[in-house]
C-alpha positions as CSV (number, residue, x, y, z in Angstrom):
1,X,8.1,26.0,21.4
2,X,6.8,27.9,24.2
3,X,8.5,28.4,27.7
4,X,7.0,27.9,31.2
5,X,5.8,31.3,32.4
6,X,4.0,31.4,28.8
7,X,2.5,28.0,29.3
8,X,1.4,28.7,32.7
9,X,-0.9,31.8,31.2
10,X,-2.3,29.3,28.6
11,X,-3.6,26.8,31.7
12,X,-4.8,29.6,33.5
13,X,-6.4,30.9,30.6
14,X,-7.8,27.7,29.7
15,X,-9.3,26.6,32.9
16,X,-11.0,30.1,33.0
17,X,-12.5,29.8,29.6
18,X,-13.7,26.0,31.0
19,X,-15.2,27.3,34.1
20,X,-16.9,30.8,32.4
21,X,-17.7,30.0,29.1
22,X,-17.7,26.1,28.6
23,X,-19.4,24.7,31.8
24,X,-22.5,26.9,31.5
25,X,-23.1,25.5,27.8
26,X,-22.3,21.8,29.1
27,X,-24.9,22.3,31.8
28,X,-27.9,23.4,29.6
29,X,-27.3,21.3,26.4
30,X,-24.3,18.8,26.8
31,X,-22.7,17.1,23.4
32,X,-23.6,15.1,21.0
33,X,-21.8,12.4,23.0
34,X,-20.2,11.3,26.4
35,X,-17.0,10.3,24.3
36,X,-15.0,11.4,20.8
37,X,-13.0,8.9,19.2
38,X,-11.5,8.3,15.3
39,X,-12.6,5.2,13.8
40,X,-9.6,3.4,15.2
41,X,-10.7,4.7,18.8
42,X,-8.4,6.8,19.4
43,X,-9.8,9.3,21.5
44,X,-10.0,12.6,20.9
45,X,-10.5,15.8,23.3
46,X,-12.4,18.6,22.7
47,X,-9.8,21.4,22.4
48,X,-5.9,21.6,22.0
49,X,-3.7,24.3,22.9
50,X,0.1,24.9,22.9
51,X,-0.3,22.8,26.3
52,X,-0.9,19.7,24.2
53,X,2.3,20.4,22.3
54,X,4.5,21.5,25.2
55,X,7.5,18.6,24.6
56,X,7.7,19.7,21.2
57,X,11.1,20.6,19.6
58,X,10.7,22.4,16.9
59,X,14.0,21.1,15.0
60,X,14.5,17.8,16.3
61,X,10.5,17.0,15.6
62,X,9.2,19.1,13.1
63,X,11.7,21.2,11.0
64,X,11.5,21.9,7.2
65,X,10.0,19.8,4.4
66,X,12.2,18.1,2.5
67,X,14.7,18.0,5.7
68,X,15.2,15.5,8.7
69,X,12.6,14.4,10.1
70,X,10.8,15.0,6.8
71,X,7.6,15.0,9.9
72,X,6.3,18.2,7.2
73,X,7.3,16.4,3.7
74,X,9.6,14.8,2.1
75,X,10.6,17.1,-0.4
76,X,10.9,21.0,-0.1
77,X,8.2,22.6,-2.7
78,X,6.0,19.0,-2.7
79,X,2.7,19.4,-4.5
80,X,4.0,23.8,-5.3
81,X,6.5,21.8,-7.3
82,X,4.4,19.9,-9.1
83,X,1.1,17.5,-7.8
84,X,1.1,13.5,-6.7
85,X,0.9,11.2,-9.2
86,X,-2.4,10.1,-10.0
87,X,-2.3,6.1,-10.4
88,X,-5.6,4.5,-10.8
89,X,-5.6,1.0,-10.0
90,X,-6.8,-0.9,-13.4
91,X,-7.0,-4.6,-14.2
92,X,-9.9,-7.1,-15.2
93,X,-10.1,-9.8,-17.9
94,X,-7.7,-10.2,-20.9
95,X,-4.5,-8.0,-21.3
96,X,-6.4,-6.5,-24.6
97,X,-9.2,-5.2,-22.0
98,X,-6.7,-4.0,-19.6
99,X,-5.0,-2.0,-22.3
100,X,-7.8,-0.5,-23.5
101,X,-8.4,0.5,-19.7
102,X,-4.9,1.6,-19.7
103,X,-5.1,3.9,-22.5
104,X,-8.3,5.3,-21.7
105,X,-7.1,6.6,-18.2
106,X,-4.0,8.6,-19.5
107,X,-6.5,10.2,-22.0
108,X,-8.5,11.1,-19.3
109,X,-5.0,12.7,-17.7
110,X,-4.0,9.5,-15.3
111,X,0.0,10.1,-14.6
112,X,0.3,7.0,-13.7
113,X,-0.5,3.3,-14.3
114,X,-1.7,0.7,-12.0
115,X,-2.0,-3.2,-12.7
116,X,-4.7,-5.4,-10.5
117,X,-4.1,-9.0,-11.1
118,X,-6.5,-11.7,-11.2
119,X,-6.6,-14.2,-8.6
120,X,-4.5,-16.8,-10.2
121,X,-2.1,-14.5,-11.2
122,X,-1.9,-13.2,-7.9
123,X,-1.4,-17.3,-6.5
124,X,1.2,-18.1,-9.2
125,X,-0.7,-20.0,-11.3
126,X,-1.8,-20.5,-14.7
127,X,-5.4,-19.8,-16.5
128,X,-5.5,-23.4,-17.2
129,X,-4.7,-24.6,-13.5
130,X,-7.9,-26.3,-12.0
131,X,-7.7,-24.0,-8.9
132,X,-8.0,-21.2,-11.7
133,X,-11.4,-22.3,-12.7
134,X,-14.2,-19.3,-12.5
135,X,-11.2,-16.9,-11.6
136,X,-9.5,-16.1,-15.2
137,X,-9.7,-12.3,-15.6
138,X,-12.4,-12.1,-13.0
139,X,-11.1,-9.6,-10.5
140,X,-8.3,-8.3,-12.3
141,X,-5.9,-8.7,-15.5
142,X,-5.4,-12.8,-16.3
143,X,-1.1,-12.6,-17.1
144,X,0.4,-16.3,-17.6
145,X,3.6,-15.5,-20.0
146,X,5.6,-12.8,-21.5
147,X,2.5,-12.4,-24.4
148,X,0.2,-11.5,-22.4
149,X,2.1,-8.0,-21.3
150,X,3.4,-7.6,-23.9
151,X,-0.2,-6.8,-25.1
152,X,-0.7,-5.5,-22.1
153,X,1.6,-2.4,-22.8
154,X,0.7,-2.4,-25.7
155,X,1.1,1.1,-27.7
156,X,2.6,2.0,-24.0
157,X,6.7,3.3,-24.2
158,X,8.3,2.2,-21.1
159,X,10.0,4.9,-21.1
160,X,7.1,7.7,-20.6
161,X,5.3,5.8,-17.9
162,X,5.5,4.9,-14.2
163,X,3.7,1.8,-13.6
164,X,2.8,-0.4,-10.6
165,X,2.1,-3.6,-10.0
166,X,0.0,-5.1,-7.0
167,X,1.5,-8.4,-6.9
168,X,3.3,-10.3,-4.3
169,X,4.0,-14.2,-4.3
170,X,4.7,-14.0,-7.8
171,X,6.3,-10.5,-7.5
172,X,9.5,-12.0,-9.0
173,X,8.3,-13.5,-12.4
174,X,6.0,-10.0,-12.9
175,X,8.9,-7.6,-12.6
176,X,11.2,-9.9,-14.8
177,X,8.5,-10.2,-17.6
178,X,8.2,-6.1,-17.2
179,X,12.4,-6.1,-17.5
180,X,12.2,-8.4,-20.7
181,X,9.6,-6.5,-22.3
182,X,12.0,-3.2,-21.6
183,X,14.6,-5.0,-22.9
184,X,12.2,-5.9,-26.2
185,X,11.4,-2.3,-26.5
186,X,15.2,-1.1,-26.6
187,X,14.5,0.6,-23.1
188,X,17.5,0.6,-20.8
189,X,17.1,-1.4,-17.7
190,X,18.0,1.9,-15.7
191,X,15.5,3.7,-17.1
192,X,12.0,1.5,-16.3
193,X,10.1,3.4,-13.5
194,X,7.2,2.1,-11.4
195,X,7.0,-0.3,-8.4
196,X,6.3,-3.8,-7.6
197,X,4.4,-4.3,-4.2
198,X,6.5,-7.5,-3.5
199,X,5.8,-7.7,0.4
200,X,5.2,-10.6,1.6
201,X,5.6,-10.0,5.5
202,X,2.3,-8.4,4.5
203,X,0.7,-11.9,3.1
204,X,1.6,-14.0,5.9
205,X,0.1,-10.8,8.3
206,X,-3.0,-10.0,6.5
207,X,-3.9,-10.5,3.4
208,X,-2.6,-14.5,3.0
209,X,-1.8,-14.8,-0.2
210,X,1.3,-16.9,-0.3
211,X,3.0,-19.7,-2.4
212,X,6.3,-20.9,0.0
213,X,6.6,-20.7,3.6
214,X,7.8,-17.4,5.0
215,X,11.5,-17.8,5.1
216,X,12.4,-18.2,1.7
217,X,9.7,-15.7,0.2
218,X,11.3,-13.2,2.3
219,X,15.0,-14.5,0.4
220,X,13.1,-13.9,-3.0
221,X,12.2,-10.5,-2.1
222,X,15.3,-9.9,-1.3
223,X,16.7,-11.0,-4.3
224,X,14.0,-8.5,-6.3
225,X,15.8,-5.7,-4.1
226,X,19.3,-6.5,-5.1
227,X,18.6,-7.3,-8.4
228,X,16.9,-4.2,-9.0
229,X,19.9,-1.9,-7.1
230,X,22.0,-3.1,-9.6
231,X,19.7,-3.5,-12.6
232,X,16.6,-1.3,-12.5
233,X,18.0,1.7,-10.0
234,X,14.8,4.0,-10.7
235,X,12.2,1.2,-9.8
236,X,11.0,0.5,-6.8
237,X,11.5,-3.1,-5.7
238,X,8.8,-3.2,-2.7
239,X,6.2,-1.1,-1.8
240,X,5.7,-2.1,1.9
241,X,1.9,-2.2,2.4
242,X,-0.3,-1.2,5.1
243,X,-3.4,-1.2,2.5
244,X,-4.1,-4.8,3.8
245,X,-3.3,-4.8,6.9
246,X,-5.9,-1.9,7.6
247,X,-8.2,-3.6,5.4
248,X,-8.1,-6.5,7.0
249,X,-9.2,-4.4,10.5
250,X,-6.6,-3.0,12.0
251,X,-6.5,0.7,13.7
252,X,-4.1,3.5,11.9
253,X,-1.4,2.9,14.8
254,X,-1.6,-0.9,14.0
255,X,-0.9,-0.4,10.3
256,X,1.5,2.3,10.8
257,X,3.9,0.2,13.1
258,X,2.8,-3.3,11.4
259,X,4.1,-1.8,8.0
260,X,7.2,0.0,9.1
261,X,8.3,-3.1,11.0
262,X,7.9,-5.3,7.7
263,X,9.8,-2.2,6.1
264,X,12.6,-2.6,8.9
265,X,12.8,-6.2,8.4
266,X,13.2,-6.3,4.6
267,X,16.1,-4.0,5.4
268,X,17.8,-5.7,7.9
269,X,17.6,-8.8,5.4
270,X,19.2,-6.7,2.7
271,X,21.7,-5.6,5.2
272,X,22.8,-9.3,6.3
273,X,23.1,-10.0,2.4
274,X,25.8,-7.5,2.6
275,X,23.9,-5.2,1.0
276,X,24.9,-1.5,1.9
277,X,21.8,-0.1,3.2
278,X,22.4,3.3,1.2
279,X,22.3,1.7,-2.0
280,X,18.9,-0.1,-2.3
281,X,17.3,2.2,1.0
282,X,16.5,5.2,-1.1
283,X,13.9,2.4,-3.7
284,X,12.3,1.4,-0.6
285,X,8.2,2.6,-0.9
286,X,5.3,2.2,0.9
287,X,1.5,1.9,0.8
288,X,-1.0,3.3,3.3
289,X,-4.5,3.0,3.5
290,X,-6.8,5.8,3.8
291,X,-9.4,6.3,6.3
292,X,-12.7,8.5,7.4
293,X,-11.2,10.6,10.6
294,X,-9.4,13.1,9.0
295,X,-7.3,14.2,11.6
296,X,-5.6,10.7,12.5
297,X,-5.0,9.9,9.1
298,X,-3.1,13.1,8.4
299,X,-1.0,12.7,11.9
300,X,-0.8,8.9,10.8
301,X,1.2,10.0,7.6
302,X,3.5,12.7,9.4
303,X,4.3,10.2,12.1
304,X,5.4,7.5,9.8
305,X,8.0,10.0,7.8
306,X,9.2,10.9,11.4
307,X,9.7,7.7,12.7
308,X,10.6,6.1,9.5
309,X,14.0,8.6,9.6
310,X,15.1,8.5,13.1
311,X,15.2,4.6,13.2
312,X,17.0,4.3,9.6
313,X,19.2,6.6,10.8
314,X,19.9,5.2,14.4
315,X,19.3,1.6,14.0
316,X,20.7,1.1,10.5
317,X,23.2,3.6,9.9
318,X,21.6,5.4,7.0
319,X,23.7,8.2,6.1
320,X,21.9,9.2,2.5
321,X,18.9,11.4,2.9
322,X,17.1,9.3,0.0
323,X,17.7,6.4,2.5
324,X,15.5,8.1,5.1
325,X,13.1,10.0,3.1
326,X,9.9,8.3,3.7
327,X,8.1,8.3,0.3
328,X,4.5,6.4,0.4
329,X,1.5,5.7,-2.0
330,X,-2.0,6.0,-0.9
331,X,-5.2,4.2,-1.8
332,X,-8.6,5.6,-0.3
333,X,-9.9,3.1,2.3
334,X,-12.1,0.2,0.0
335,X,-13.4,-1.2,3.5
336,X,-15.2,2.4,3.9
337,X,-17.0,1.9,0.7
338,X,-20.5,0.9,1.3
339,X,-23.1,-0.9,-1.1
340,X,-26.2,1.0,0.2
341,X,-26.4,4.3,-1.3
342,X,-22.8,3.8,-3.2
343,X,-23.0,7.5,-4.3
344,X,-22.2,8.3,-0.7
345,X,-19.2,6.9,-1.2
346,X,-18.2,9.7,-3.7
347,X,-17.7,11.8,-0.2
348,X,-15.7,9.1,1.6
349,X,-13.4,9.2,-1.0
350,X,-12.9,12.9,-1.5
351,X,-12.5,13.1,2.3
352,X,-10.0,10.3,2.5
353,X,-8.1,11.6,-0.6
354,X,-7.9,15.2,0.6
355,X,-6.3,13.8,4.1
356,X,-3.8,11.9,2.1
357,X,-2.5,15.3,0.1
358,X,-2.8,16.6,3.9
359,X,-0.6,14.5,4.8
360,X,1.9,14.6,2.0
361,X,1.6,11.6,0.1
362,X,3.6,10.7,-3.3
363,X,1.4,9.0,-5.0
364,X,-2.5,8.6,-4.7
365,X,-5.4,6.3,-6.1
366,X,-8.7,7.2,-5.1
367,X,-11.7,4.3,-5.2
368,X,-14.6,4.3,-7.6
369,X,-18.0,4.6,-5.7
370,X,-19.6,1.1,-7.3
371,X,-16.4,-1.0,-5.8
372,X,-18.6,-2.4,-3.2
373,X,-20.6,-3.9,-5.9
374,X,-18.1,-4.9,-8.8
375,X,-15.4,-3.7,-10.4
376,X,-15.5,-0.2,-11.9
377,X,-17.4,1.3,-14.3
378,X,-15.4,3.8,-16.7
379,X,-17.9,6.7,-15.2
380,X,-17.2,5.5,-12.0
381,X,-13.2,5.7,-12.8
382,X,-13.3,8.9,-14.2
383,X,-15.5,10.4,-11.2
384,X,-12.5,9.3,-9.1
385,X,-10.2,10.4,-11.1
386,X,-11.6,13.8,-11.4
387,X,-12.0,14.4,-8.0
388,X,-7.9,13.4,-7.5
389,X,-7.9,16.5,-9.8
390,X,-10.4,18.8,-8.5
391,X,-8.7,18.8,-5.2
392,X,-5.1,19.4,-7.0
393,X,-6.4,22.0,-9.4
394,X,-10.0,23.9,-7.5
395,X,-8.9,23.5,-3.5
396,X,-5.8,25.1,-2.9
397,X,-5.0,22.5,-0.8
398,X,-1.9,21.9,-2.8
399,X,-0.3,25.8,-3.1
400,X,0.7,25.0,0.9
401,X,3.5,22.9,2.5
402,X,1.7,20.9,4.9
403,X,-1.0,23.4,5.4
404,X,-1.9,21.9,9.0
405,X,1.8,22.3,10.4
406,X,1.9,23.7,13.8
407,X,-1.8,22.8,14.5
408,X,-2.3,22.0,18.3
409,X,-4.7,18.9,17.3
410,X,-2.5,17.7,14.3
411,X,0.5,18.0,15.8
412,X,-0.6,16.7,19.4
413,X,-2.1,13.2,17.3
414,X,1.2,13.3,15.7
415,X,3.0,12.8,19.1
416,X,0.8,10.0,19.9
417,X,0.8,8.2,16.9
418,X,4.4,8.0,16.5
419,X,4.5,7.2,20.5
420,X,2.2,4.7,20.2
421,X,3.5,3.0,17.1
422,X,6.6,2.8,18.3
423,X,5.9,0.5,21.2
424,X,4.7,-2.3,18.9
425,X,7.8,-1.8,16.7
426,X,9.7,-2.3,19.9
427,X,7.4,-4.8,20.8
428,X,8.0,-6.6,17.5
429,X,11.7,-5.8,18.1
430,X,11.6,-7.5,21.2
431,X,10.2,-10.7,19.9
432,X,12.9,-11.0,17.8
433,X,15.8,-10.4,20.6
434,X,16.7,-7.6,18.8
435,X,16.0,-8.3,15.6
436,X,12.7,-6.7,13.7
437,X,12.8,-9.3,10.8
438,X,13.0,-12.0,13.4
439,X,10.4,-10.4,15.6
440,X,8.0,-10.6,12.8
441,X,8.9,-14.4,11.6
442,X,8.4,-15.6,14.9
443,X,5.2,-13.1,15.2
444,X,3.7,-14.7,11.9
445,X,4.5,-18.3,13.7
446,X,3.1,-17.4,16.6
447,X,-0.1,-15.7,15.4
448,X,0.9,-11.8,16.8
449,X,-0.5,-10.0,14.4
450,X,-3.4,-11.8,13.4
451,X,-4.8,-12.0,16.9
452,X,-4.2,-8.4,17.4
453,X,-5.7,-7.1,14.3
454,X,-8.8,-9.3,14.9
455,X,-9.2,-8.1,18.1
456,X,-9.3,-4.8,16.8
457,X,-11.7,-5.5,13.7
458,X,-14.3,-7.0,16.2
459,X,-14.0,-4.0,18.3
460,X,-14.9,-1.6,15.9
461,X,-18.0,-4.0,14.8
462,X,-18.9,-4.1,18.1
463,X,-19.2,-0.1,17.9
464,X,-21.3,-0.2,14.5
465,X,-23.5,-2.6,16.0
466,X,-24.2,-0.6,19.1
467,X,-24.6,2.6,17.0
468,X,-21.9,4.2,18.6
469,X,-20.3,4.4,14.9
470,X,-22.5,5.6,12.5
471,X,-22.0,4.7,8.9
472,X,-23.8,6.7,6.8
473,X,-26.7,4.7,4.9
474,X,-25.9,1.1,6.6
475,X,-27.0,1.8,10.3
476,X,-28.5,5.3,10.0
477,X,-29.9,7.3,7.3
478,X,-31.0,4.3,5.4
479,X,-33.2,3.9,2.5
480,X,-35.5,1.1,1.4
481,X,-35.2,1.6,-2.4
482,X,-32.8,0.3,-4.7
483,X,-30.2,2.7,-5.0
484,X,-27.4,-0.2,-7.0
485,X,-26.1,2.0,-10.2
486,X,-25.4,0.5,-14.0
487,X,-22.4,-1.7,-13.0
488,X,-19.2,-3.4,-15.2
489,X,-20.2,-6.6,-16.1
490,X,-17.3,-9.2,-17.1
491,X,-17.9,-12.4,-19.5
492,X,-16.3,-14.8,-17.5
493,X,-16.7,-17.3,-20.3
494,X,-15.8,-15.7,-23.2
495,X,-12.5,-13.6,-21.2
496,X,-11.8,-17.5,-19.9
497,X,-12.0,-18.8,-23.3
498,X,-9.9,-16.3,-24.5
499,X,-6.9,-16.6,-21.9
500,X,-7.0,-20.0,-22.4
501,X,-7.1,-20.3,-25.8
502,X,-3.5,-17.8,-25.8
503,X,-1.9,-20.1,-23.5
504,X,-2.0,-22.9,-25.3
505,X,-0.8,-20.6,-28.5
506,X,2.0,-19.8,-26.5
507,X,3.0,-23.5,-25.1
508,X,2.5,-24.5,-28.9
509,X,4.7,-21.8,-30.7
510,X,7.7,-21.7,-27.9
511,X,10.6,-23.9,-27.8
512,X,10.1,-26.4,-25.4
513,X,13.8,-27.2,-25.1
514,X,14.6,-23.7,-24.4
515,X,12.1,-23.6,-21.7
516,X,13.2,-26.4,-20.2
517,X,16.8,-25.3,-20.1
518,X,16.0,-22.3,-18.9
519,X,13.5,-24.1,-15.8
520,X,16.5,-26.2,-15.3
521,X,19.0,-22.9,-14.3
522,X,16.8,-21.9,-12.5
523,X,15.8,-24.9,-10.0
524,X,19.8,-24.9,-9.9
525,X,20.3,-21.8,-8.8
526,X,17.7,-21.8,-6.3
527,X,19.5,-25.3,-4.6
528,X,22.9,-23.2,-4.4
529,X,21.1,-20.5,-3.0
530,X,21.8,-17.3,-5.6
531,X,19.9,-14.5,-6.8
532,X,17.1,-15.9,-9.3
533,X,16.1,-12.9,-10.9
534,X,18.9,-13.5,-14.0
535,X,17.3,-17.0,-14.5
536,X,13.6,-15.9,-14.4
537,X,14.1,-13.5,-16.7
538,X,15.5,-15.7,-18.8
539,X,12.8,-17.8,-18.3
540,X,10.0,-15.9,-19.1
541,X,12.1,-14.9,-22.1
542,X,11.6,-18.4,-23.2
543,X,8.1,-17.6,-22.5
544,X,7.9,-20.3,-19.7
545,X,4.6,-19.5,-17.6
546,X,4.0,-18.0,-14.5
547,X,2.7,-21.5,-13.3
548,X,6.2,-23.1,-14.5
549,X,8.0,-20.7,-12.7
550,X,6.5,-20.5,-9.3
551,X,6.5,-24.2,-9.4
552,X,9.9,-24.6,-9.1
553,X,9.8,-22.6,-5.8
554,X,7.2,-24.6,-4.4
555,X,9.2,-27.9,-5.4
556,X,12.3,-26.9,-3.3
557,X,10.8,-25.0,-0.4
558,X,7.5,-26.7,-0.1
559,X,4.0,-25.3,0.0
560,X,3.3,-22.9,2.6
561,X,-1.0,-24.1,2.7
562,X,0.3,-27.4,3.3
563,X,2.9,-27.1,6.2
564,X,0.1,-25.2,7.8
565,X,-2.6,-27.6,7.2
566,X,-4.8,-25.6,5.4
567,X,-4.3,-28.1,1.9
C-alpha cells in the first residue's frame, strides 16, 4: 500500500525518532519489562508502522467486508445491519429447569438459545446408566428421550428461535429428537434454525469425549451434514470448535489452525461422499474461544476468515461465496475465569467480548463471573448478558465495519497469524500425504496434537509461576478474605430422582415393539453402511433413548475407551 521511496522516509523517520526521542527515555527509566508477549507468547514490538505492513495487498488481502477474503467481515453492513446474536449457554438439571432458564433469558432480550448437556447426555447414556450416577442434571440439562425436549421447548415455537446445541458423540440422536419435535410442532424441516456442535475431530484432540473410535464418528458426522443439506438447509450441522482445543491450553495460532484443519477434513469427507462441496459448505460454522490480549484475538478472527476462503477456494473448488464465508460463534475464554476475586472476572469478559465484536464474530456468549465456582446464578447470567448489550447499544463499537482495519499492529498480527497457522495446516496436510482429514486421523493416532497443545499449556504455567504472567488476584493483587458470591446450588437428589423417575414413565408408556423395530433398522443400516439419520429419527420417534441408540454404534464399531485401553 505504500511504494519504496515512501517506505524508505518511514525507516528513516523511524530510526530518527528511535535514536532522538526513544533512546534517551530507555536510558533513564527503561520498560516495564525486557520482553512483550500475548498470552499465547506471541511477541509483540513496541511500535508498528506502514513498514510492518509493507507485503500488504490491499485487494488480494484485505478488501471489502462482505467480499473475498472476507479478512474485514463476512457480510457488508455486519453489526450497522443489525448486532450478533446473543446466545447464552443454558443447561442444568431437569428439562422443566432448563425451560424455565430458557424463557427467562429471552425475557431478559437473549436472541438466541444455547443447550449445555449433562455429562451423560454428553457420553450417550442414559440417567439410569451406572456410569450416570452423581452426574444426572449436574452440569448441564439431563435429555434421555424425545419427552424430555419436548419439555424442554416447551412454550418455545421452532420457528421464532435459533437454538444450539453443545453436543458431540451423541450429536446425531440430539438433532433428530430436535427434527421430530419440529415435525410434532407442524414446523417444516427447512425452516428449524440453530446448530449442532457435532465435531468430533475436536473430542479425540481435546476435549475426549467420545463413544466409537475415530473413523466411524467422523462417518456419523458426515451423515448429520448430508442429512441436513437435504433436510434442514438453514441449520447448521457442525460447528467446528476451537472453544476446547484452547481450553484445553493451546496458543490462538494452535486453535486457529487445529480448528480449520478439522473444518477441512469434515469437508473433504463430505466431498469423497460425493457430496458437492457448494451444497452443504455454506452450513459449515465454527467456534472460537476468546482470550485476554486483545490484539491477537482480534488478528486471530480476521486471519481465520482469510485463510478459511483462499483454501476453500483453491484446495476444494468452492465457487459459492456462502461456501467461503467464514461465519464463527464465540464464547469468552472460561479458562480466564478465576475463583479469587470472581467479580474481576466481569472485566475479563467485557474485554474478551469486545475483541470478539472487534473481530467480527456472528454470534457471541459471554461467561458469568461465578463459573469458576458453579454454574451460574440468574444475576450472574443477566450481568453477562447485559454487558453483550451494553457494548452493542452504549460503545459504538458496533456503528463501524471492522473499526481496527488498516491498523499497523492489527494488521501486522494478522499477517502472522495466518502465516503461522498455516504451517501446521500444512503440516497436518502433510501428515496425511496430501490429505487434511488423513493428516488429522493419523495425528490423533499418533498423539500430534495432544503433545503439542500440552507443551504449550505447561509453557504458559511455567510463566504464571515465574510471575512473568500476572493474573490478576491469583499471583498478584491478592486478597486474604473471602470474596466467593451467593452461588446456584443444584439438588442432585431430588433433579436425579426426578429424571429417573420420567425415564421409566417413558420405557413404561412406549411401545416396546415399535422400539425395537425401529433399533432393528437402524443396526441394519449402519452394517450396509447408509445414512442413519432417517432411522434415528424414527427411533427417537418411538421414544427409544439416547442410551438405546448410541448403543447400537458402539455394538458395531466397538468402544473407542476400550481399543485404547483406558476401559
Amino acid at each position: 500500500m505504500y511504494d519504496e521511496e515512501e517506505l524508505s522516509e518511514i525507516r528513516e523517520a523511524e530510526s530518527r525518532w528511535e535514536s532522538e526521542t526513544l533512546e534517551p527515555v530507555l536510558d533513564r527509566f527503561g520498560e516495564r519489562k525486557d520482553r512483550f508477549a500475548s498470552v499465547s507468547n506471541l511477541e509483540v514490538d513496541r511500535l508498528y508502522t506502514p513498514d510492518d505492513v509493507a507485503d500488504i495487498d490491499f485487494d488480494d488481502d484485505l478488501g471489502f467486508p462482505g467480499e473475498e477474503p472476507y479478512t474485514r467481515g463476512p457480510y457488508p453492513t455486519m453489526y450497522r445491519g443489525r448486532t450478533w446474536t446473543m446466545r447464552q449457554f443454558a443447561g442444568f438439571g431437569t428439562a422443566e429447569e432448563t425451560n424455565e432458564r430458557f424463557h427467562y433469558l429471552i425475557e431478559q432480550g437473549q436472541t438466541g438459545l444455547s443447550t449445555a448437556f449433562d455429562m451423560p447426555s454428553l457420553m450417550g447414556i442414559d440417567s439410569d446408566h451406572r456410569m450416570s450416577q452423581g452426574e444426572v442434571g449436574k452440569e448441564g440439562v439431563a435429555v434421555d428421550t424425545l419427552r424430555d425436549m419436548e419439555i424442554l421447548f416447551d412454550g418455545i415455537d421452532l420457528d421464532e428461535v435459533s437454538t444450539s446445541f453443545t453436543i458431540n458423540p451423541s450429536a446425531p440422536v440430539i438433532y433428530a429428537m430436535y427434527v421430530a419435535l419440529a415435525d410434532q410442532q407442524g414446523v417444516p424441516r427447512e425452516e428449524i434454525r440453530g446448530t449442532l456442535q457435532n465435531d468430533m475431530f475436536k473430542e479425540f484432540i481435546a476435549q475426549k469425549e467420545w463413544k466409537i473410535p475415530p473413523e466411524p464418528s467422523l462417518s456419523l458426522v458426515t451423515d448429520v451434514v448430508e442429512f441436513s443439506a437435504q433436510e434442514t438447509p438453514k441449520f447448521h450441522p457442525i460447528s467446528v470448535s476451537g472453544y476446547h482445543i484452547r481450553e484445553a491450553g493451546s496458543t490462538a495460532v494452535q486453535e486457529l489452525a487445529f480448528t480449520l484443519a478439522d473444518g477441512f477434513g469434515y469437508v473433504e469427507d463430505a466431498m469423497d461422499r460425493g457430496l458437492d462441496v457448494d451444497d452443504f459448505a455454506p452450513r459449515l460454522s465454527f467456534f472460537f474461544n476468546c482470550h485476554n490480549s486483545f490484539f491477537e484475538e482480534v488478528a486471530k478472527f480476521r486471519a481465520a476468515r482469510r485463510i478459511y476462503a483462499r483454501v476453500m477456494d483453491e484446495w476444494y473448488d468452492a465457487e459459492k461465496a456462502e461456501s467461503k464465508r467464514l461465519k464463527f460463534h464465540t464464547q469468552t475464554a472460561g479458562q480466564s475465569l478465576t475463583a479469587q476475586q470472581p467479580l474481576n472476572n466481569v472485566v475479563r469478559v467485557t474485554i474478551q467480548a469486545l475483541a470478539g465484536v472487534m473481530g467480527g464474530t456472528q454470534s457471541l456468549h459471554t461467561n458469568s463471573f461465578d463459573e469458576a465456582l458453579a454454574l451460574p446464578s440468574e444475576d450472574a447470567v443477566r450481568v453477562a448478558l447485559r454487558t453483550q448489550q451494553i457494548i452493542a447499544e452504549e460503545s459504538g463499537v458496533a456503528d463501524i465495519v471492522d473499526p481496527l482495519g488498516g491498523s499497523f499492529a492489527v494488521e501486522s498480527l494478522t499477517n502472522e497469524v495466518e502465516e503461522d497457522a498455516m504451517a501446521y495446516i500444512e503440516e497436518i496436510k502433510d501428515l496425511g500425504d496430501g490429505s487434511v482429514r488423513d493428516g488429522i486421523l493419523r495425528g490423533i493416532d499418533d498423539g500430534y496434537f495432544l503433545r503439542e497443545i500440552q507443551e504449550s499449556s505447561y509453557e504458559y504455567q511455567e510463566r504464571v509461576e515465574r510471575g512473568e504472567e500476572v493474573v490478576v488476584g491469583v499471583n498478584e493483587y491478592t486478597l486474604e478474605e473471602d470474596t466467593s458470591p451467593d452461588l446456584l446450588h443444584v439438588d442432585e437428589a431430588a433433579t436425579s430422582e426426578r429424571q429417573l423417575g420420567r425415564l421409566a414413565e417413558v420405557k413404561d408408556e412406549r411401545d416396546d415393539d415399535a422400539v425395537e423395530e425401529t433399533l432393528d433398522e437402524l443396526c441394519d443400516a449402519v452394517d450396509r453402511g447408509e445414512n442413519t439419520l432417517p432411522y434415528i429419527v424414527d427411533a427417537v420417534k418411538a421414544y427409544a433413548t439416547m442410551g438405546e441408540i448410541m448403543q447400537i454404534f458402539e455394538d458395531v464399531h466397538g468402544s473407542y475407551t476400550e481399543q485404547i485401553g483406558l476401559a
